[in-house]
C-alpha positions as CSV (number, residue, x, y, z in Angstrom):
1,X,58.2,-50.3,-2.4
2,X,59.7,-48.9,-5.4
3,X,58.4,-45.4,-6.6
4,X,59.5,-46.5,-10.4
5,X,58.4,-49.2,-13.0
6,X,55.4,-51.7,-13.4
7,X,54.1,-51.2,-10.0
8,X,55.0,-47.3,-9.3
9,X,51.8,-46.1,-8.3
10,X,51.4,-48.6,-5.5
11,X,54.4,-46.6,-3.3
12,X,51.0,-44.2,-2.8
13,X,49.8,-45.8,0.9
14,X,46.1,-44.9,0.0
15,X,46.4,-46.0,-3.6
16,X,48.2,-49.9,-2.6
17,X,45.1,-50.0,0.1
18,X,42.3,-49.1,-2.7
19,X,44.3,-51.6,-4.9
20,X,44.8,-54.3,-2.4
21,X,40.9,-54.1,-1.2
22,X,39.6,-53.4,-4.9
23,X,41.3,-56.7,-5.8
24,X,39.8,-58.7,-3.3
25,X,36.2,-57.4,-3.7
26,X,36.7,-57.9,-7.4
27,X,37.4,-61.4,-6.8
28,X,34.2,-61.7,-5.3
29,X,32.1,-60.1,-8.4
30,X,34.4,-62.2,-11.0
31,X,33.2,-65.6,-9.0
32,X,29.5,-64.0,-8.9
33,X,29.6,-63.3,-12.9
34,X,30.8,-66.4,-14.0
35,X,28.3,-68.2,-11.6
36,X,25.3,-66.0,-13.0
37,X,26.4,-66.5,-17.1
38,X,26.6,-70.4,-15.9
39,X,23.2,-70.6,-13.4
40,X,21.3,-68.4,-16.0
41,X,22.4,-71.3,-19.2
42,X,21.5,-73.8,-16.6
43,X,17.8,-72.8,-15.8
44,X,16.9,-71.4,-19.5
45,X,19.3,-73.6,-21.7
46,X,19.3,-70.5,-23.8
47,X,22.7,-68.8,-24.9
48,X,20.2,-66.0,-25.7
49,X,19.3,-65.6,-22.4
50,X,22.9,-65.8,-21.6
51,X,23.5,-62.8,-23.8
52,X,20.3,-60.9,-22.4
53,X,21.7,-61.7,-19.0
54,X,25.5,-59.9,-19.6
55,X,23.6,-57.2,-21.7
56,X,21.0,-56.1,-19.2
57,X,24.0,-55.2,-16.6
58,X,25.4,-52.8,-19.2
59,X,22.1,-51.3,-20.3
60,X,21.9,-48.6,-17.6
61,X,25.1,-47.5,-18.9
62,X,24.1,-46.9,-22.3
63,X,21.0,-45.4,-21.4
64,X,22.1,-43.1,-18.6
65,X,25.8,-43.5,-18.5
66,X,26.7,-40.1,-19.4
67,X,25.1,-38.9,-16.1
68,X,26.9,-41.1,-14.5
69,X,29.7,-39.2,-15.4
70,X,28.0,-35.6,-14.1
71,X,27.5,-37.2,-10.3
72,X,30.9,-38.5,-10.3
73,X,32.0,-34.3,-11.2
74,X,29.9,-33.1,-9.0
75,X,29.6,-35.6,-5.8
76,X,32.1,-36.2,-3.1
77,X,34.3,-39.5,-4.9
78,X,34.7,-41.7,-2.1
79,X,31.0,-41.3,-0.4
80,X,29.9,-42.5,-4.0
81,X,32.3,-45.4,-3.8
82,X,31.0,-46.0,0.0
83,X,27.6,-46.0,-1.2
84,X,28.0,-48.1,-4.4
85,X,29.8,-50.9,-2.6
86,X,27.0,-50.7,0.0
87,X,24.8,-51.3,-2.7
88,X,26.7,-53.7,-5.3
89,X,26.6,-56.1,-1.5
90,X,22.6,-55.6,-1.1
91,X,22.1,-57.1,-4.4
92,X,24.7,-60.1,-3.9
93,X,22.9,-60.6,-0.9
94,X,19.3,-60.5,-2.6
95,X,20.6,-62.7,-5.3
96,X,22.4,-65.7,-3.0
97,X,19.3,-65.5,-1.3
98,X,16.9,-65.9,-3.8
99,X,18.9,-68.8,-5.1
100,X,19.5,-70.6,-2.0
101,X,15.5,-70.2,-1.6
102,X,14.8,-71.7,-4.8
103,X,13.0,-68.5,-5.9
104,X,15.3,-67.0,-8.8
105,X,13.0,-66.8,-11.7
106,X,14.6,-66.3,-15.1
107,X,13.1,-62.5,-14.8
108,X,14.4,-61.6,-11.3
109,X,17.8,-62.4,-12.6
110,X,17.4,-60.0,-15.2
111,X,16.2,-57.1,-13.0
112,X,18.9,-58.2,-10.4
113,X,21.5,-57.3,-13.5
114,X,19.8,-54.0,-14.7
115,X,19.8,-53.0,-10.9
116,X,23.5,-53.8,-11.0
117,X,24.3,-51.7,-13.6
118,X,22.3,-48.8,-12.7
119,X,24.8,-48.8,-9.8
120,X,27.8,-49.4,-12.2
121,X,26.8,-46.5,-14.1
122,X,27.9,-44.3,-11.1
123,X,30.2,-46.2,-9.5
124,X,32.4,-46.8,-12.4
125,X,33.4,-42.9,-13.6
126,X,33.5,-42.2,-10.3
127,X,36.7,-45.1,-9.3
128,X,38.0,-44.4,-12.7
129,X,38.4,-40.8,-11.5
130,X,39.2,-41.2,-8.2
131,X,42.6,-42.5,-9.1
132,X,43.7,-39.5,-10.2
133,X,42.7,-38.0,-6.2
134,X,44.7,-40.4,-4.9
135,X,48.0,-40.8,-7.1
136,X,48.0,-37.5,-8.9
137,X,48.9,-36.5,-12.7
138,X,52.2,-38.5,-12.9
139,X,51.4,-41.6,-11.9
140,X,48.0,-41.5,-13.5
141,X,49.1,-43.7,-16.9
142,X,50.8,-46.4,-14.4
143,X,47.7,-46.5,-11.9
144,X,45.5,-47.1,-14.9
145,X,47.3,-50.2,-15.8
146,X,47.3,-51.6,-12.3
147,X,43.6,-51.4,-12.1
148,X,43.5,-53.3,-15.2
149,X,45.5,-55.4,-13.8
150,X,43.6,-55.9,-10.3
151,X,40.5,-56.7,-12.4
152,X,42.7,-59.2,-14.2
153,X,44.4,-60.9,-11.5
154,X,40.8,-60.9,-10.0
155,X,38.7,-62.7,-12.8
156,X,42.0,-64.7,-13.0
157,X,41.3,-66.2,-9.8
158,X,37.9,-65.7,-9.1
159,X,36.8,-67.6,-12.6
160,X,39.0,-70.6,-10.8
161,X,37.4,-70.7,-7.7
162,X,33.9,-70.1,-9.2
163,X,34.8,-73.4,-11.5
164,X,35.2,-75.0,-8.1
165,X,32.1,-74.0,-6.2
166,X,30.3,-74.3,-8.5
167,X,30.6,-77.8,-8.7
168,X,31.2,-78.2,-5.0
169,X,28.3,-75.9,-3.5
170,X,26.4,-74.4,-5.9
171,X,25.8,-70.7,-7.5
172,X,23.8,-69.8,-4.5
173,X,27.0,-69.9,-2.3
174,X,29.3,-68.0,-4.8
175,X,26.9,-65.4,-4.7
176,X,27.0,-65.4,-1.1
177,X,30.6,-65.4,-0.6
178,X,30.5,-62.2,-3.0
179,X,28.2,-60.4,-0.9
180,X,31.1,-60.7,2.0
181,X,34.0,-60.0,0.1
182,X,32.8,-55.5,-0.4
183,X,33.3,-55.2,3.5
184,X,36.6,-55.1,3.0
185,X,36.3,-52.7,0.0
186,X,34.1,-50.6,2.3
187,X,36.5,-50.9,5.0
188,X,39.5,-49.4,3.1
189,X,37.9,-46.5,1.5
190,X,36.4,-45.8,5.1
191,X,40.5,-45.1,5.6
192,X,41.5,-43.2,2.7
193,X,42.1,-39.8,2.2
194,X,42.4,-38.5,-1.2
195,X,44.6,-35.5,-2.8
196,X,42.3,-32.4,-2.6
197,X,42.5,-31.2,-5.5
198,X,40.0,-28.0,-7.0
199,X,37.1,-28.9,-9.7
200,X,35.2,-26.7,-11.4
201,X,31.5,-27.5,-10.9
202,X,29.2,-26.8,-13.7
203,X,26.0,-26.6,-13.6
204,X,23.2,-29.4,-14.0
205,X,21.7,-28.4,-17.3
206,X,23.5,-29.7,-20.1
207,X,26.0,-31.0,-17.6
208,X,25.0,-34.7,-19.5
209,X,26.2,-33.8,-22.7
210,X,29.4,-31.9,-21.8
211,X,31.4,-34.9,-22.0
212,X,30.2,-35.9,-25.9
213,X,30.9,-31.8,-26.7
214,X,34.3,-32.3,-25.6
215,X,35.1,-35.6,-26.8
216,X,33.1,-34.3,-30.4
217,X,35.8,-31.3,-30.4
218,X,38.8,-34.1,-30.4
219,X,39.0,-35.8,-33.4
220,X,41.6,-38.2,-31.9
221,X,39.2,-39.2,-29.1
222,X,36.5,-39.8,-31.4
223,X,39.0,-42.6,-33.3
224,X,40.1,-43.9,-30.1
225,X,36.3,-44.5,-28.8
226,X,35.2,-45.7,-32.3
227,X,37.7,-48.4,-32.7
228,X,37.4,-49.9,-28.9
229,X,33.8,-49.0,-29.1
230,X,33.3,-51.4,-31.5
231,X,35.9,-54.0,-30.4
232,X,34.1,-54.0,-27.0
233,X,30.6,-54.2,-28.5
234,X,31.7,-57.0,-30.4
235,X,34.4,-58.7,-29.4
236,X,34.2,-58.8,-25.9
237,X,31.6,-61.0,-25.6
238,X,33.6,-63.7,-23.3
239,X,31.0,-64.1,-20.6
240,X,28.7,-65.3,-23.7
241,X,31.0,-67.2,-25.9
242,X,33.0,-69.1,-23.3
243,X,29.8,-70.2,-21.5
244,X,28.3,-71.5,-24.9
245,X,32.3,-72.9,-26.0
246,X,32.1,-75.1,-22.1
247,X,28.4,-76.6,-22.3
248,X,28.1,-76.8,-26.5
249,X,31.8,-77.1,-28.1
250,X,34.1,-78.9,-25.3
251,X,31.5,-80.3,-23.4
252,X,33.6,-79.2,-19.9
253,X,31.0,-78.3,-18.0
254,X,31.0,-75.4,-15.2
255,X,34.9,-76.7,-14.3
256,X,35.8,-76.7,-17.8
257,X,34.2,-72.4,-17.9
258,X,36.3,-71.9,-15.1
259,X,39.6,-72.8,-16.8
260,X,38.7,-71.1,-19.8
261,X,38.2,-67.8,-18.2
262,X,41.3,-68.5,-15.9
263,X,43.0,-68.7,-19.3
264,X,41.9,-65.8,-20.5
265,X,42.6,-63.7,-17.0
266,X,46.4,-65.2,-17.5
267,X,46.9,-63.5,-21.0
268,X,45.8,-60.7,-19.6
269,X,47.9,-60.1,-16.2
270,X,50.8,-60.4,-18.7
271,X,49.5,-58.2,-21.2
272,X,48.4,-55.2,-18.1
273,X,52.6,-55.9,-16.8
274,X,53.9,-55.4,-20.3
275,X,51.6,-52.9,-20.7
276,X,52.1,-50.8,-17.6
277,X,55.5,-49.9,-19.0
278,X,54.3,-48.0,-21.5
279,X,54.0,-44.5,-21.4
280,X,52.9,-41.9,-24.5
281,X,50.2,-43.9,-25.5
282,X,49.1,-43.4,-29.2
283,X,46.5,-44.0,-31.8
284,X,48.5,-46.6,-33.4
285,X,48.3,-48.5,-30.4
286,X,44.6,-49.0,-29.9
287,X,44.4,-49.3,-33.6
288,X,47.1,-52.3,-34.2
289,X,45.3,-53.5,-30.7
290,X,42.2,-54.1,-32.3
291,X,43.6,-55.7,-35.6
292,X,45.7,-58.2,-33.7
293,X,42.7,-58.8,-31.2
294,X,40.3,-59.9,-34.4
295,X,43.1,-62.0,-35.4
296,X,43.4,-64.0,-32.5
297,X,39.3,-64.1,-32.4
298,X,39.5,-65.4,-35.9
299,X,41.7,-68.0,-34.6
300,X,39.6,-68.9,-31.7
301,X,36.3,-69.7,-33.8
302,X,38.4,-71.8,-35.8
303,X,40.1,-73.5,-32.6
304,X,40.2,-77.7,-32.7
305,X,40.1,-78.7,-30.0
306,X,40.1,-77.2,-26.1
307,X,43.7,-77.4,-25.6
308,X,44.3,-75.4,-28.6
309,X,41.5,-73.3,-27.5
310,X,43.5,-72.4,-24.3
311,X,46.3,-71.0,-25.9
312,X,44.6,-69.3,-28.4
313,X,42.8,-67.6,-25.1
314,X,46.1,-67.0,-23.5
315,X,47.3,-64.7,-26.5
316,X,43.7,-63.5,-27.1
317,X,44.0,-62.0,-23.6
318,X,47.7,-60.2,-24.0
319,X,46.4,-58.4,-27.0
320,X,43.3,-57.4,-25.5
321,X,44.9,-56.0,-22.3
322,X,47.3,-54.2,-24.8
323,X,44.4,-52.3,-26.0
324,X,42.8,-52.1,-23.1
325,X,45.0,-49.9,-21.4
326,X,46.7,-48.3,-24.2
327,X,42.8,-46.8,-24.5
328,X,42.5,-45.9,-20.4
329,X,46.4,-44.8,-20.8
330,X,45.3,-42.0,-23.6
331,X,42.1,-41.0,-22.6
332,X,43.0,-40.3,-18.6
333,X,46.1,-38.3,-19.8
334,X,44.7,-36.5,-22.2
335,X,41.8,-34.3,-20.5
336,X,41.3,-32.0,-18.0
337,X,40.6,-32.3,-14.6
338,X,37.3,-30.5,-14.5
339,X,35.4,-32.9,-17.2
340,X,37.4,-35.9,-16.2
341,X,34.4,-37.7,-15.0
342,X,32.4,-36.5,-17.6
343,X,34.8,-37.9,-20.4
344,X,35.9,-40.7,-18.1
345,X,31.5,-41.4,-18.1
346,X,31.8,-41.2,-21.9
347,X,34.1,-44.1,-22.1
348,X,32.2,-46.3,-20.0
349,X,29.4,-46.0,-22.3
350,X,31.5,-46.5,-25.1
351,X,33.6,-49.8,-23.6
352,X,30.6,-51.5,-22.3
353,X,27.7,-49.3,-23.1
354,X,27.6,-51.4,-26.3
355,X,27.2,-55.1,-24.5
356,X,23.7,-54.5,-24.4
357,X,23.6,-54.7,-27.9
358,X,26.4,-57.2,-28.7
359,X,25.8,-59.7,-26.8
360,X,22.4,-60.6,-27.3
361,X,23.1,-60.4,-31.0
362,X,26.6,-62.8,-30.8
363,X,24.3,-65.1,-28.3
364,X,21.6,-65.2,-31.3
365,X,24.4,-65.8,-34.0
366,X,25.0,-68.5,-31.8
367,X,22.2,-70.2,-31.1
368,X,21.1,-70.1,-35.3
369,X,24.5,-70.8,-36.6
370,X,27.3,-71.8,-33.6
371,X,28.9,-70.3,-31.4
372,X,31.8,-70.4,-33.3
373,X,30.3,-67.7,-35.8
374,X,29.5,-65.9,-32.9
375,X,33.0,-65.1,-32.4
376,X,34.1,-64.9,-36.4
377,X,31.2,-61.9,-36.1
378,X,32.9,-60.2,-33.3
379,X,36.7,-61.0,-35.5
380,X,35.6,-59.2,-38.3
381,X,34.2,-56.2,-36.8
382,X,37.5,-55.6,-34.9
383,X,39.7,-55.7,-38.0
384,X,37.4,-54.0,-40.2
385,X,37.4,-50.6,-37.5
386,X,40.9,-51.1,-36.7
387,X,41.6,-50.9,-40.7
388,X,39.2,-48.4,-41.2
389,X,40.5,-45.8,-39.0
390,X,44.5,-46.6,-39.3
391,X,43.5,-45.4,-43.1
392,X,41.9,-42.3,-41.8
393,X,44.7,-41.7,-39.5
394,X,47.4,-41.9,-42.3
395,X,45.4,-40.0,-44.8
396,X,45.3,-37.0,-42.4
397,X,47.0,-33.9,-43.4
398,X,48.4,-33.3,-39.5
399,X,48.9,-35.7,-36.8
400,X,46.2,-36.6,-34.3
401,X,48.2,-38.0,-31.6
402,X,48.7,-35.9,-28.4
403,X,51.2,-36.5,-25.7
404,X,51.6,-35.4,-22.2
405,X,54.7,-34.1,-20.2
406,X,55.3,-35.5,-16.6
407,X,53.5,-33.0,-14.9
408,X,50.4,-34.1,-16.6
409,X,49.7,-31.1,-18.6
410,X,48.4,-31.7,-22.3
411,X,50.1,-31.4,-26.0
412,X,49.8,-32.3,-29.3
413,X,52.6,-33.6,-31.5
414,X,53.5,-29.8,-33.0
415,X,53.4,-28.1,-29.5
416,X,50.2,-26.4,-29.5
417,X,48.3,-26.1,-26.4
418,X,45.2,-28.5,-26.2
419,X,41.2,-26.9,-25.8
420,X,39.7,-27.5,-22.4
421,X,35.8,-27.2,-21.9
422,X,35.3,-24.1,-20.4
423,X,31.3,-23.7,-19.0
């Protein structure tokens, strides 16, 4: 396999065997969330509860996220990952249970998702960093795009086979088949062994806000989180919107859902290929990322009919995978090694730490007014940031972009050496 290009980082043996198993175990989990947004709209007929459902995975991140970030520093990597999975297949297995039984009450769904996310809240700084132990500083901009674009590939086709079972079997049995699918995630990381690389390990105290102090001291991170911050918290509210667009708008039912998100997942594989080309990623990038993205929402509210919403979900996904990993592109390349996880911890928070809040306030918009409004909400808070900070950005007396050489080390634009946390 080539070394070069869209797929570089997968000439790494360990890396294409994390990538190959992560793709297949996130398979599993995109047929078990688009089963849960559909199972919990069935039971409650609430797009409220919809939204409570999707926010109540995310909540442990905004509530503890930033610890997350201090155990994935501090712990062993791959024993976190083993026990994560281990975990993330307990609760599949509690949840296809409790389904199949007939016993999943409207509030055991909603613990089931907050005990997934305390889980995520680890699990997710922890993979995020432990790319960089298996690839190294090079490769670390193309590796971030092929994991966005093993999620993407994965909700791609796990949305279209959840469409199918649904129907065919039942959510009980997608959630089952999910529980299955993290042996072979467990399996491959069982088999890997990472770069060893040194990390300095600071102590407990404080340790939580480390991450803030060093994003705080970087005024081009801080832009960089605001704008996706608030994209994320606002206009990523697919799992919601879709879910209301299939049972409310289109009247497609659970097959209908599944081609919408398959839709979505094909915009962006495209957008995470053209992306993964990239390299330098700059402000301008996430900033022109969210614009076009709350232009494509705008057109998606205002979408006829379901063939026209389609498209509109095909480009809406390209842009978003554009900003998607020109954000993971800049903020992996631009810190160092021993707050990596700390950082990486703060970005979690920031990309999804916000669906708590968002969703259950697009799913109320919703329910009151449609859920077309739902999504102009989420359209106008992307453009508004996104125009908001390109002003600041231009109105700056020196440049905030900073740009790394191939052997990873950090610069900004003038040639002054970056500020590392030092404990």
């Amino acid at each position: 396999m080539s070394g070069t290009g869209s797929f570089a980082a997968l000439a790494v043996p360990d890396y294409r065997r994390f990538w190959f198993s992560g793709l297949l175990s996130n398979t599993g989990t995109a047929m078990q969330a688009v089963a849960m947004d559909w199972y919990v709209l069935e039971i409650s007929g609430s797009g409220t509860a919809v939204g409570w459902a999707v926010g109540l995975q995310f909540a442990p991140v905004l509530l503890f996220g930033l610890w997350g970030g201090v155990i994935s520093d501090r712990l062993d990597r791959r024993r976190l990952l083993l026990i994560a999975q281990s975990l993330y297949a307990v609760q599949s297995v509690i949840l296809a249970a409790a389904v199949l039984s007939g016993h999943a009450t409207l509030s055991l769904l909603f613990v089931l998702s907050f005990s997934l996310g305390l889980v995520f809240m680890v699990e997710n700084p922890a993979r995020l960093s432990f790319v960089t132990d298996l690839v190294g500083p090079r490769l670390i901009p193309n590796a971030a795009g092929l994991n966005i674009l093993s999620l993407n590939v994965a909700r791609l086709v796990g949305a279209a086979l959840a469409g199918l079972l649904l129907t065919w079997l039942g959510a009980g049995w997608v959630f089952a088949i999910n529980s299955v699918s993290f042996i072979v995630m467990i399996t491959a990381l069982a088999t890997i062994h990472p770069i060893a690389s040194e990390r300095v390990i600071l102590p407990w105290r404080g340790a939580g806000i480390d991450g803030l102090r060093y994003v705080a001291a970087r005024k081009d991170l801080v832009a960089v989180f605001l704008v996706y911050g608030l994209t994320a918290t606002f206009g990523m509210n697919f799992p919601t919107t879709l879910t209301l667009f299939a049972e409310r708008e289109f009247d497609t039912g659970s097959t209908g859902l599944g081609v919408m998100s398959a839709a979505l997942a094909i915009g962006t594989i495209v957008g995470t290929l053209f992306a993964a080309r990239r390299s330098q990623p700059r402000i301008t990038m996430v900033t022109s990322g969210a614009f076009w993205f709350g232009v494509s929402l705008t057109v998606l509210a205002a979408a006829p009919t379901y063939a026209t919403f389609l498209i509109v979900l095909l480009v809406s996904g390209f842009i978003l995978m554009l900003l998607a990993a020109a954000v993971s592109a800049y903020v992996q390349t631009g810190v160092d090694n021993a707050v990596r996880g700390r950082v990486m911890a703060v970005y979690t928070v920031i990309s999804m730490g916000g669906t708590p809040i968002g969703s259950p306030i697009v799913g109320w918009v919703s329910d009151r007014f449609g859920v077309r409004w739902g999504v102009a909400l989420g359209a106008f808070v992307c453009v508004g940031i996104a125009l908001i900070v390109t002003l600041a950005v231009r109105r700056a007396t020196t440049p905030w972009d900073l740009v790394t050489d191939p052997a990873g080390r950090l610069s900004d634009v003038e040639g002054k050496e970056s500020r590392c946390l030092t404990s």
